[in-house]
C-alpha positions as semicolon CSV with decimal commas, in nm:
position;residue;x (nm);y (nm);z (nm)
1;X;2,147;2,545;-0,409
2;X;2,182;2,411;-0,739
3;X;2,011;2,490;-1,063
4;X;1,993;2,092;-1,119
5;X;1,670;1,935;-1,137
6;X;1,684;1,658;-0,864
7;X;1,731;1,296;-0,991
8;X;1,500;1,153;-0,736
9;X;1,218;1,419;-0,705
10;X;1,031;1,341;-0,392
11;X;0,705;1,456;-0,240
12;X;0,588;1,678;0,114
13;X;0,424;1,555;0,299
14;X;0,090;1,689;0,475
15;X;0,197;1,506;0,789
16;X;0,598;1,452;0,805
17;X;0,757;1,164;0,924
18;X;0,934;1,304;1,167
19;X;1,122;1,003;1,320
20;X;1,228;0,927;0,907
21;X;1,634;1,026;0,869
22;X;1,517;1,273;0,617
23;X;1,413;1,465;0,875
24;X;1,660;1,371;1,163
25;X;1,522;1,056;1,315
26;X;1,622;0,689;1,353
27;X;1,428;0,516;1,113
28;X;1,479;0,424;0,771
29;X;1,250;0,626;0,503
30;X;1,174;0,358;0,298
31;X;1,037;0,086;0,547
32;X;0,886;0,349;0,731
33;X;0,670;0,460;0,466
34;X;0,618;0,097;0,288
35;X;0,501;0,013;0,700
36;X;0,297;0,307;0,705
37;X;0,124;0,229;0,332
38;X;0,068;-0,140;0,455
39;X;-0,099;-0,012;0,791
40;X;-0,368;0,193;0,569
41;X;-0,405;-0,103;0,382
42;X;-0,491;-0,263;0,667
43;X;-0,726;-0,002;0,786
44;X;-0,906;0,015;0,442
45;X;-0,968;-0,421;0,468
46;X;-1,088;-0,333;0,806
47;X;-1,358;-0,116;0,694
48;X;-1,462;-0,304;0,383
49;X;-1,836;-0,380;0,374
50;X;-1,901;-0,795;0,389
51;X;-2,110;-0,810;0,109
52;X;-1,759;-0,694;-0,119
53;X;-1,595;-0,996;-0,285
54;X;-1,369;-0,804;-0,527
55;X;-1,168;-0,447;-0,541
56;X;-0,845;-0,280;-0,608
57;X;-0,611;-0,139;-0,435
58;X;-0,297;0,055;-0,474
59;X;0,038;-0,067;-0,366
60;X;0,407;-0,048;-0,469
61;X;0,526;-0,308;-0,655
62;X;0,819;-0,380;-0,352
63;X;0,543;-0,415;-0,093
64;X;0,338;-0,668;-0,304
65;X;0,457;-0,984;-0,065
66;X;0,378;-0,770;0,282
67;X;0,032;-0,708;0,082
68;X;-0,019;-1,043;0,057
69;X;-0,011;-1,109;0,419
70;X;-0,178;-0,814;0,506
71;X;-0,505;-0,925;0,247
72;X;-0,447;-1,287;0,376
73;X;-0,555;-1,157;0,717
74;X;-0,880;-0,979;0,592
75;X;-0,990;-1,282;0,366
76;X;-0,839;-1,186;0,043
77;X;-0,602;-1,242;-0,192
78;X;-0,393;-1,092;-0,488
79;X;-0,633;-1,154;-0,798
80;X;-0,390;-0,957;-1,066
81;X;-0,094;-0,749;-1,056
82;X;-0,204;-0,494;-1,295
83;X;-0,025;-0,169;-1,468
84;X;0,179;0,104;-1,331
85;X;-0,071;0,377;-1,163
86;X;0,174;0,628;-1,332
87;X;0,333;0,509;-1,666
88;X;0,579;0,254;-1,725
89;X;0,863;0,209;-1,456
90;X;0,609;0,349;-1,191
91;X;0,662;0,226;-0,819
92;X;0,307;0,255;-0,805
93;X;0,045;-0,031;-0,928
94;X;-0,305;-0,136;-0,950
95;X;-0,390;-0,467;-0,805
96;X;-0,717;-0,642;-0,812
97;X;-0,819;-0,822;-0,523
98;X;-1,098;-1,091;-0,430
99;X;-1,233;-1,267;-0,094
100;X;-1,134;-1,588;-0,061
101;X;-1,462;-1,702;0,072
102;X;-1,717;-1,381;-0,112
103;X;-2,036;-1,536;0,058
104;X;-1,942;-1,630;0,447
105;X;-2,173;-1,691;0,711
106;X;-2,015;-1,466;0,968
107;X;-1,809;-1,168;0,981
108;X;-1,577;-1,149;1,262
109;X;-1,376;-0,803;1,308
């Protein structure tokens, strides 16, 4: 074991990805998690109240075209790409996000 610190620190998970490489499956890490992050995404749209016409949401800047689809399909759309969540040269960033149509007549799920 080095003494090193590592050059890309990573993070544990609560919940492992256990079909990841990392930890001896089949799938790549990356797309695995950027799927995974784009599913909650998803799931958060999902449970957005109707009477919402803006937000933000958190993304990383490499999924920002998959968000696009995946706030397309809800009803919204990419307002801003804003700053890094954690400094400059973060993965991470803030994104605000509006409905395309904030007053419909009907909600369908």
């Amino acid at each position: 074991m080095s003494d090193e610190p590592d050059p890309m620190p990573g993070y544990e998970l609560v919940m492992p990805f256990v079909t990841c490489a990392s930890n001896g499956g089949p799938h790549d890490d990356e797309s695995y998690t950027r799927g995974w992050e784009m599913g909650t995404l998803d799931a958060q749209l999902s449970l957005t109240p109707a009477m919402l016409s803006f937000g933000q949401v958190l993304i990383h800047r490499d999924s920002r075209p998959m968000a696009d689809l995946v706030l397309a399909r809800h009803g919204w759309h990419l307002q801003n790409f804003l700053y890094a969540a954690e400094g400059e040269g973060s993965e991470w960033h803030w994104c605000d996000i509006e409905r395309d149509d904030p007053t419909p007549d009907t909600i369908e799920p």
